[in-house]
C-alpha positions in Angstrom: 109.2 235.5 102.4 107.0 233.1 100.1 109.4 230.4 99.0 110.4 230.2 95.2 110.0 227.0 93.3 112.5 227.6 90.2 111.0 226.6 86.7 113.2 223.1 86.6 114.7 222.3 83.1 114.7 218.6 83.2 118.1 216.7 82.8 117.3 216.1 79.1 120.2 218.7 79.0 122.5 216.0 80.4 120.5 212.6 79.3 122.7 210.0 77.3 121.6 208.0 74.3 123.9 205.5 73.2 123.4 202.9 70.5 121.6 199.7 71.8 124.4 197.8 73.1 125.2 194.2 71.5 125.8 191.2 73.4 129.6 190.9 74.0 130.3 187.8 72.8 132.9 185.3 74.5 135.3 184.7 72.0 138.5 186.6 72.6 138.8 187.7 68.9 139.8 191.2 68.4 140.8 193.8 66.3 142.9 197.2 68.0 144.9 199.8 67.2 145.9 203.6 67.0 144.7 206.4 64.9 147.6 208.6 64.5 147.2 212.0 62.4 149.9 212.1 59.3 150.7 215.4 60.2 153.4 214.8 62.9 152.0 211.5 64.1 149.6 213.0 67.1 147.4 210.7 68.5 143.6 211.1 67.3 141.4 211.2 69.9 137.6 210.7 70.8 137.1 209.8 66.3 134.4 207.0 65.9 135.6 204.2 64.7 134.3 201.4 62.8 133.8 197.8 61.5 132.7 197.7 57.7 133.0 194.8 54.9 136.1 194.3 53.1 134.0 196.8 50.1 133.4 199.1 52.5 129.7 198.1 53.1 128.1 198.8 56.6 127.8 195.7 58.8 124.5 194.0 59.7 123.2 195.6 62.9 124.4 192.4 64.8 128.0 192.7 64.3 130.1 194.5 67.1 129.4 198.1 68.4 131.3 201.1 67.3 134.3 202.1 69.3 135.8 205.3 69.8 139.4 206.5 70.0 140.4 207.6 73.2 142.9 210.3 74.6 145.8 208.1 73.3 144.0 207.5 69.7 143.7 203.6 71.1 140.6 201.4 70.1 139.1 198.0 70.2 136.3 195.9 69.0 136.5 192.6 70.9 133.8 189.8 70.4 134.2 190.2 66.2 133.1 187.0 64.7 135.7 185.9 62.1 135.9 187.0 58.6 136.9 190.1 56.5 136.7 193.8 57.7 138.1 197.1 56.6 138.0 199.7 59.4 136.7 203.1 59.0 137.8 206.1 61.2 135.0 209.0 61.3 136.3 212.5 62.5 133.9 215.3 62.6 134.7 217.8 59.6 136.7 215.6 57.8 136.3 212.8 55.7 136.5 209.4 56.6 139.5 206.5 56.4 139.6 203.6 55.7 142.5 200.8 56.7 143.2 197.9 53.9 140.6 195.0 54.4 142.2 192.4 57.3 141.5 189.1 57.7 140.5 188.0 61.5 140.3 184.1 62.5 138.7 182.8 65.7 140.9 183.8 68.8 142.6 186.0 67.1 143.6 189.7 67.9 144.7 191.9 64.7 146.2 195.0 64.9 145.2 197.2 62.4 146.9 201.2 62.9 145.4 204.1 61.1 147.5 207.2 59.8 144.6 209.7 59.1 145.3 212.9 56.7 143.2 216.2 57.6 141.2 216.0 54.4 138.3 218.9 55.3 134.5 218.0 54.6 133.6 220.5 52.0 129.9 221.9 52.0 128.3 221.6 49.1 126.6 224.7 47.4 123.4 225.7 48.5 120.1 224.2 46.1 117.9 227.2 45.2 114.1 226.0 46.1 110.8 227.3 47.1 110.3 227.9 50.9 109.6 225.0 52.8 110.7 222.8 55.2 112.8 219.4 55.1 111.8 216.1 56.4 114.3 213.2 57.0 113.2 212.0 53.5 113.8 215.2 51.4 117.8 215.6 53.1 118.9 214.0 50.3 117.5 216.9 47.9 119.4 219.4 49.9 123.1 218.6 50.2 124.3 221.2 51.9 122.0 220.6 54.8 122.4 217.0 54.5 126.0 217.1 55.1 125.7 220.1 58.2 123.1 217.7 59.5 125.1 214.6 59.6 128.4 216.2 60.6 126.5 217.2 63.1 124.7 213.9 64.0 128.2 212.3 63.8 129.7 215.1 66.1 127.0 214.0 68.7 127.5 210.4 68.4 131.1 210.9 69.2 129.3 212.0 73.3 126.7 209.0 72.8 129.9 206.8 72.4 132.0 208.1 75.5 129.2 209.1 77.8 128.3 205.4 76.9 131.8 203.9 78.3 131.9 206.3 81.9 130.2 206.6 85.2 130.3 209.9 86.3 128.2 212.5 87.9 126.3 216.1 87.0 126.2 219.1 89.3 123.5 221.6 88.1 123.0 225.1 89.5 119.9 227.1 88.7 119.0 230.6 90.0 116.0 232.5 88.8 113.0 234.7 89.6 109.0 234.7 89.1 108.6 238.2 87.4 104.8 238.3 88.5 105.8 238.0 92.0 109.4 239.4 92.5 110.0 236.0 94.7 113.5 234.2 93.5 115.4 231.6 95.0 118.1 228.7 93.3 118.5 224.7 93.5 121.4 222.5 93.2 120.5 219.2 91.6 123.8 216.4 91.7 123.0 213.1 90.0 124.6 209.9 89.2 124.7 208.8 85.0 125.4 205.3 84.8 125.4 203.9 81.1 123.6 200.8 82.1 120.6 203.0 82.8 120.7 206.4 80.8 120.6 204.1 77.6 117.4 203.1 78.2 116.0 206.3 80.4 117.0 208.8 77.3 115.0 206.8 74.8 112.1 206.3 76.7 112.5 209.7 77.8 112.7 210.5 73.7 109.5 208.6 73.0 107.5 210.5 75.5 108.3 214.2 74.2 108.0 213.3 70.8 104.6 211.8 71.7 103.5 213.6 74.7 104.7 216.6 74.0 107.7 218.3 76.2 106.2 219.2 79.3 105.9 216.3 81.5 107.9 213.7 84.0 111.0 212.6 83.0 111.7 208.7 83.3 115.1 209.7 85.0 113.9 211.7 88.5 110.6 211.7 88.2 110.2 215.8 88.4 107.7 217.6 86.3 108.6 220.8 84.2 109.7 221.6 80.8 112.1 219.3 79.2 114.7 220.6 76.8 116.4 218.4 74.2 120.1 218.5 74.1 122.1 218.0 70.9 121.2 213.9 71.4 117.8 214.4 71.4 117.5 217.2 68.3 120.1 215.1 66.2 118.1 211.9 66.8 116.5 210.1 63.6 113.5 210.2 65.5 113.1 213.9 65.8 113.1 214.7 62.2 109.9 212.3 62.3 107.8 215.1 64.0 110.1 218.3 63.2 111.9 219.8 59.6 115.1 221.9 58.9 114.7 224.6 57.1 116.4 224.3 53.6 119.4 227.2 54.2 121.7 227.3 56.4 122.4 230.7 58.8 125.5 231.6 59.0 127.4 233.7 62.3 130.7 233.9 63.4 132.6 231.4 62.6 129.5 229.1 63.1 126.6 227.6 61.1 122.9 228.0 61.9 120.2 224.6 61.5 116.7 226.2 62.1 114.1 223.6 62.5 110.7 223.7 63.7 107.5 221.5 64.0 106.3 219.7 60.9 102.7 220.0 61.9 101.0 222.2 64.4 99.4 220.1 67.5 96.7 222.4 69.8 97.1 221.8 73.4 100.9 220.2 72.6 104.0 221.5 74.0 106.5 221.6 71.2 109.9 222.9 70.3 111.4 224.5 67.5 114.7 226.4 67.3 118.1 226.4 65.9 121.6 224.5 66.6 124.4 226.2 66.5 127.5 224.3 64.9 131.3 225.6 64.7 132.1 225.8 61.3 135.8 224.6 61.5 135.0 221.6 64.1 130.7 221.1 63.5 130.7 220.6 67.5 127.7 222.1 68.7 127.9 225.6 70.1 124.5 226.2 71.2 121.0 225.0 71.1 118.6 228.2 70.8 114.8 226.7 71.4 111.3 228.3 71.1 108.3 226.7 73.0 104.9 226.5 71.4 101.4 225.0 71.8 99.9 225.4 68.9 100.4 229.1 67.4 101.3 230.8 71.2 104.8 231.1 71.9 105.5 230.0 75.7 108.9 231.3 75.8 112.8 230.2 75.1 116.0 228.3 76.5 119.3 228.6 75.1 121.6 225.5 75.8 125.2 226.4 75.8 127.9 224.2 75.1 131.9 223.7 76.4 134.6 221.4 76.0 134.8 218.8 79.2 138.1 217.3 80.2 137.6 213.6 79.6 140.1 211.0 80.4 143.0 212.6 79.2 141.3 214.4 76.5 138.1 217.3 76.0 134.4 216.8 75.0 131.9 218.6 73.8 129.0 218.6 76.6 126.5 221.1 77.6 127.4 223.7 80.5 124.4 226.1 80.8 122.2 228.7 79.7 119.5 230.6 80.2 115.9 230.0 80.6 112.7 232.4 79.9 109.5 230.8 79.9 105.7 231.6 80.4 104.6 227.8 82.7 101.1 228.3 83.0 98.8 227.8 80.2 96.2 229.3 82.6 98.1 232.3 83.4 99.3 233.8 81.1 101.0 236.8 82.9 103.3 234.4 85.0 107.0 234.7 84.1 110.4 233.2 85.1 113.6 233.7 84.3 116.8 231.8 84.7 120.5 230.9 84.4 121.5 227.7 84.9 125.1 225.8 85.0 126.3 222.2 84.4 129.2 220.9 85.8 130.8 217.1 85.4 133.0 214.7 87.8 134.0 211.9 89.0 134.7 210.4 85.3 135.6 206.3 85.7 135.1 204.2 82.9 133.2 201.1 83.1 134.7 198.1 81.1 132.0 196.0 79.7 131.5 192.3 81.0 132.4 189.4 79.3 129.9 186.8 79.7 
């Protein structure tokens, strides 16, 4: 029996991007607390958190990192150079708190506790226009989109931030067959993600697809297939360099529908287009549905499902499999393989940052 070599979705599906880390500074100054919901006191878990000025200004890209609640609504920003702050508390689909500015001296820890009131974000109505497609700088001009979009980007950044804090590892499972040839077989790939190095793999990874198109070698493992984006990668500011959203929303079950799509066609260029799936009571992702093309032939689809991970006491939203149906060769066009795929997580263990 000739042996099968499964169509191998790169681990874009489990890649990390986290914000460039900044250098943890020695001073011992500190502001913590808890985020506690006003409806019966629960803790608030996995929310971003955030440093802003006392008027509620973002700080310069210097100042400390984000943080992120975790299972028992806890957070800290250690390293905070002394001065005035308000802290804001971001929870996907709902609006964002703010605590009373604080005043921090050096060597000091302040504890600053949030009661946060389930205040819904409210889409706003659709804007009637011509057909098109949106860049990054036209958002603004369609607010319901806007607001999916950065629900959505915020909803993501909420995995950037954990994924950012754990060691842990990914189990994939792939089983599929070459229609042309009947011949089928699976792989098991098990990995390690460390956040020292998927920070800087995932963007570099980024940088080549959006240049190089997404067939290719990933940074990560050095394999060479088709590379699907995960939520990370489509929610990036970087992506809507190279790709639009179309200006209305779809709407499903209890779910909203971002279609985007290339904003230029590129011969001989493996592109994606597609469309994320978002719960419409959470905005978590649900699924990513993506369409291959070189230029105007369709090479075939992925869809990227998405479940909630137990995390430390808590759930995340993280991919967990799918399905795969692609045409690989460019040359022949009659080869076809099909697949299902699963992704599992374990071995969580959170690594503390160094203080130098």
């Amino acid at each position: 029996m000739t042996r099968w070599n499964p169509t191998t979705l790169l681990a874009a599906v489990v890649l990390l991007r986290t914000a460039s880390p900044a250098e943890v500074m020695a001073q011992m100054t500190a502001i913590e607390g808890v985020a506690r919901s006003e409806e019966g006191g629960a803790p608030v878990q996995f929310a971003l958190v955030r440093l802003v000025g006392p008027d509620s200004s973002p700080l310069p890209s210097n100042g400390p990192p984000q943080a992120m609640t975790n299972a028992s609504g806890r957070y800290r920003f250690d390293g905070v150079a002394p001065g005035r702050y308000r802290v804001k508390l971001l929870r996907i689909g709902f609006l964002p708190v703010f605590s009373d500015p604080v005043q921090i001296a050096a060597d000091e820890t302040v504890q600053v506790d949030l009661r946060v009131a389930s205040q819904a974000v409210l889409l706003p109505p659709v804007t009637v226009t011509a057909e098109g497609c949106v860049t990054a700088k036209d958002l603004k001009e369609h607010p319901q989109i806007q607001t999916l979009w950065q629900q959505a980007r915020d909803g993501a950044s909420v995995r950037t931030e954990l994924m950012a804090r754990f060691r842990y590892r990914v189990q994939t499972h792939e089983e599929g067959i070459d229609k042309a040839t009947g011949s089928g077989g699976s792989v098991n790939q098990s990995r390690l993600s460390d956040p020292k190095s998927a920070v800087n793999n995932a963007a570099r990874n980024r940088s080549q697809r959006l240049s190089g198109g997404y067939y290719g070698t990933t940074t990560n493992d050095g394999m060479v297939g088709f590379y699907a984006p995960n939520e990370l990668d489509v929610l990036h500011e970087d992506f809507l360099k190279e790709h639009c959203v179309l200006p209305t929303a779809q709407y499903g079950v209890g779910e909203f529908g971002l279609r985007f799509r290339p904003s230029r066609v590129r011969r001989g260029f493996l592109d994606v287009g597609g469309t994320i799936w978002l719960d419409s009571a959470t905005f978590l992702a649900r699924r990513i549905e993506l369409e291959y093309v070189d230029g105007d032939d369709q090479r075939g689809t992925v869809r990227l499902d998405f479940g909630d991970i137990a995390v430390a006491g808590g759930a995340l939203r993280m991919p967990v499999g799918g399905e795969i149906n692609l045409r690989p060769s460019r040359t022949d066009p009659a080869r076809h393989t099909e697949s299902t795929f699963t992704i599992t997580y374990s071995d969580f263990v959170e690594v503390r940052p160094r203080i130098r």
